[in-house]
N, C-alpha and C positions, 0 to 999 in steps of 0.2 A: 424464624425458620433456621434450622441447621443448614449449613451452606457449605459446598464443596467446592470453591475457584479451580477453572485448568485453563492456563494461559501464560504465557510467553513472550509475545513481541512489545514493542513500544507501545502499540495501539489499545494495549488492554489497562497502562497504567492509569488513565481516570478514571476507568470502571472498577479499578482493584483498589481504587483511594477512596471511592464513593463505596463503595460497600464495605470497605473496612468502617466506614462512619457513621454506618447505617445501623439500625438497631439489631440485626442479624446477628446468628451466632453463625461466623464464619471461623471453619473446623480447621482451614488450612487450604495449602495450594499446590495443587502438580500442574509443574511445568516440563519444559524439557532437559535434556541432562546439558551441565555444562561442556560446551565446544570451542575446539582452537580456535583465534581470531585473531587478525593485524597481522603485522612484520615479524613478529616473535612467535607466532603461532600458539600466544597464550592463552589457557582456559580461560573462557570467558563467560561469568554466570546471565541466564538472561537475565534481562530488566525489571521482569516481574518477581524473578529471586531476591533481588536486592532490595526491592522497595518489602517486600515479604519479610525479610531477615529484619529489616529495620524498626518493622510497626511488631516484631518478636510475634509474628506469625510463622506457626508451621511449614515447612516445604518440604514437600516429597518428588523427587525425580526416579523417573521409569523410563531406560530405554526403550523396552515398548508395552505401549499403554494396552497391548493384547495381550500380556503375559498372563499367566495363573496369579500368579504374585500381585500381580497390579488388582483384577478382579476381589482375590480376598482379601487385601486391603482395605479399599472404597467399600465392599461389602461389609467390613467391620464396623463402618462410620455410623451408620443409621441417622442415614441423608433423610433432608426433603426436596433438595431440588440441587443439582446441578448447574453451577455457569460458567460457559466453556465462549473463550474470549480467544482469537489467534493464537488456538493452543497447540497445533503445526503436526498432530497426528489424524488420524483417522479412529475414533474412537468405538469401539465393538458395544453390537449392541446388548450384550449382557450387561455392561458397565450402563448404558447411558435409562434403561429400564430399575437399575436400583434405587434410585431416589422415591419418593413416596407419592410427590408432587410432578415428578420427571426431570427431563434435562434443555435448557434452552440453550440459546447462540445468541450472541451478537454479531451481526457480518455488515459490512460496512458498501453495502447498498440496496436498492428497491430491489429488493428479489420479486421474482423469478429471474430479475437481469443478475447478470456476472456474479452466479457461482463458483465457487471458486476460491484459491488464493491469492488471487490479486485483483481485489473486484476496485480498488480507487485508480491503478493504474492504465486498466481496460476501458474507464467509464472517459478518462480525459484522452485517451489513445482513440480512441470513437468519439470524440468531439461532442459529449452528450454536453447538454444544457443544467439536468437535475441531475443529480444522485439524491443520497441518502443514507438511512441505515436501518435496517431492521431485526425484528426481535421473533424469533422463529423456533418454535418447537423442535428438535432435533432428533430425527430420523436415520436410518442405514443410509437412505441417500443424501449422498451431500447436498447440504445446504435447501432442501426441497421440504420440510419438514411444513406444516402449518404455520402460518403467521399469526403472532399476538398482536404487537403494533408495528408502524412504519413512521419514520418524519424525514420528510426533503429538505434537500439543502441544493440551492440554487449552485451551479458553477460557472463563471465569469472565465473570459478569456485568459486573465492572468492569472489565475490561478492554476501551482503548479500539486506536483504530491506530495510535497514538507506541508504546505497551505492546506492541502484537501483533506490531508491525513489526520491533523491536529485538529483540526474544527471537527470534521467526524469523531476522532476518540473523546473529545470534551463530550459533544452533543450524545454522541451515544452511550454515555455514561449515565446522564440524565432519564435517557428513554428507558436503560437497562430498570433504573431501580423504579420506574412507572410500572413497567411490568412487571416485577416482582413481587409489588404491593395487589395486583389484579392476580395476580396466583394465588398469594396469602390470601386475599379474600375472595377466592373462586369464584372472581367475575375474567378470568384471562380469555379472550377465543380461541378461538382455532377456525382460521380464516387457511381453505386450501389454494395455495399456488396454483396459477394457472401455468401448466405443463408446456401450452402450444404459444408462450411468451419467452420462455429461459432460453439465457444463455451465460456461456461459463467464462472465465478470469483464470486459465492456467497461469501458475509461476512463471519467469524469466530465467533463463542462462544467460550470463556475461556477455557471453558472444551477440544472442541475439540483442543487445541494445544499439548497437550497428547503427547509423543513421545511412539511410538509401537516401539519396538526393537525386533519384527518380523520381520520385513520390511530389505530389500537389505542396505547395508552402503551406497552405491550412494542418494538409496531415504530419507534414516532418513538424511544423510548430508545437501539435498536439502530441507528438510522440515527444520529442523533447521535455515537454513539460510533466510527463508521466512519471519521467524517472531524474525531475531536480528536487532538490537538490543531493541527495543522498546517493543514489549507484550510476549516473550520469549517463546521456544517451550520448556515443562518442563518436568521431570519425578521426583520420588521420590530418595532419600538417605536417610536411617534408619529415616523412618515414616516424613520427613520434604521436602517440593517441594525445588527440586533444578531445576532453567532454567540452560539450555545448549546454552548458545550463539555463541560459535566458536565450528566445528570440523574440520575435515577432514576425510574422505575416505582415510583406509590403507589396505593396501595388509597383506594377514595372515604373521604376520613372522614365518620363518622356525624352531622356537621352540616351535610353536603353531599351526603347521599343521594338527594337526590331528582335529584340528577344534569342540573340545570337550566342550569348554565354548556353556553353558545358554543364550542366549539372555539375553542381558543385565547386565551378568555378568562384571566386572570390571577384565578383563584378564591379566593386564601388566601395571605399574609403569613407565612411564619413565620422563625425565628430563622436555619434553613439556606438560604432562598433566598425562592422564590416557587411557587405550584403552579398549573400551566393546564391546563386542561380539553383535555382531546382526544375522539377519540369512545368510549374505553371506558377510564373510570378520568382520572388524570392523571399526569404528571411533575413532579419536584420538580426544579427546573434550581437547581443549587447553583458553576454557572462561568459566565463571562460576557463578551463583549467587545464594546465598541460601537463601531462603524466609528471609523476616525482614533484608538481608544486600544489600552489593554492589555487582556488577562484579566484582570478580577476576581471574585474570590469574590460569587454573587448578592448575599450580607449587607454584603459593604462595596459593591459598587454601587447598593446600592438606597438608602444616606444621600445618595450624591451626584444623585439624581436623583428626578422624581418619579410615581413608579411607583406604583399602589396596585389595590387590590381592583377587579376592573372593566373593568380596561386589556385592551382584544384586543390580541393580538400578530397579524400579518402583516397591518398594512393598511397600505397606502403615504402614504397624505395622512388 
């Protein structure tokens, strides 16, 4: 089948290595236009541009994928199908009706749950058990389109969204070209979402990765590991942002029952890190990064620094 790729982030590069492998005539790839990034604020190509440029496949970038321009383009291809991988726009449905076969998605959960752009970080932020990834016809509304297939993937407590993200982009790479081959030989369904099940996965701003040490030790645990290891859930140490990249959820120990620490407080020293009070129970944060360095293990940053029994975390001065 002629193949048109539009996709972007990290998450699409197995599916963009598995169908470059595949028997497919794959036409080329729009992704999105190169953006400043880092210290230097230099252009920087996405991910799927590069691995693109590499295998001397096509790339075409559209500041917006709703332009005239972009529609008679793609219109020029003489598609049969469409696949659109965290391709970071919202695509019109003139474009997503030209393919002959139509246009699918890969989205990196059980839909009808967490549509959206950040459906791995909402699923561990909610404490789910499963996710998943699904392969879903592609509709005006987001991510609501019919389902071809689905496959679960169990989530374990230590698993964070470096872990959740990779095992999804492998596995859904696999499922992608399962469905594919059920397209080409017109056995694909079209299985309709259940409407009175969804719910959505909006993006994050900066700001909101904030760690509230209001919050239950289960939940700050789970929000922590949403966003390690890559954009870090933060809070402060004496007036400078520290992210918290590893915790765990601890039970009070029995010479801290009376459960008198501050949220947030730093209640306990030990060999694996440090322990702060939240509002029910605490976290043992055993990784750690303080603005301008690396990640370090709590036990080796805590020689370099002086931290002790008492310290609140999130006050700015």
């Amino acid at each position: 089948m002629r193949i048109l790729i539009m996709a972007t982030s990290n998450f699409a590069l197995p599916s963009l290595e598995a169908l470059l492998g595949s028997n497919h005539q794959i036409l080329g790839l729009i992704t999105q236009v190169d953006k400043p990034s880092g210290r230097g604020y230099k252009l920087q190509s996405p991910p799927t541009k590069i691995l693109a440029l590499k295998k001397n496949i096509p790339v075409w970038q559209f500041e917006s994928i709703k332009s005239q321009s972009a529609y008679e383009f793609i219109n020029g291809l003489n598609l049969d199908l469409i696949v659109i991988i965290a391709y970071g726009q919202i695509i019109p449905d003139q474009i997503l009706s030209l393919p002959k076969k139509g246009s699918i998605n890969l989205h990196a959960s059980l839909l009808p749950k967490y549509r959206g752009a950040a459906p791995i970080n909402w699923a561990l932020i909610k404490g789910e058990k499963v996710t998943g990834n699904t392969i879903a016809w592609v509709t005006k509304q987001l991510d609501a389109g019919d389902i071809i297939l689905q496959k679960e993937h169990p989530i374990s407590l230590f698993d964070n969204f470096g872990v959740l993200h990779e095992i999804l982009a492998q596995k859904g790479a696999k499922l992608l070209l399962k469905a594919i081959q059920f397209i080409q030989d017109t056995k694909a369904p079209r299985l309709p979402q259940d409407e009175t099940q969804a719910s959505y996965a909006p993006s994050f701003k900066k700001e909101s990765l904030k760690i509230n040490w209001f919050q239950p030790a289960n939940d700050i645990h789970n929000f922590i590991r949403a966003f390690s290891p890559k954009s870090g859930a933060f809070t402060y140490l004496q007036g400078k942002k520290l992210k918290i990249l590893t915790t765990l959820p601890s039970q009070l120990p029995s010479s801290l029952s009376d459960n008198s620490f501050f949220p947030g407080t730093i209640a306990k020293i030990t060999k694996e890190g440090f322990l702060v009070a939240t509002k029910f129970d605490f976290v043992l944060v055993t990784l750690v990064q303080l603005e301008g360095g690396r990640p370090l293990p709590t036990s080796q940053f805590l020689r370099g620094h002086q931290v002790s029994k008492g310290t609140v975390l999130g006050v700015l001065d």
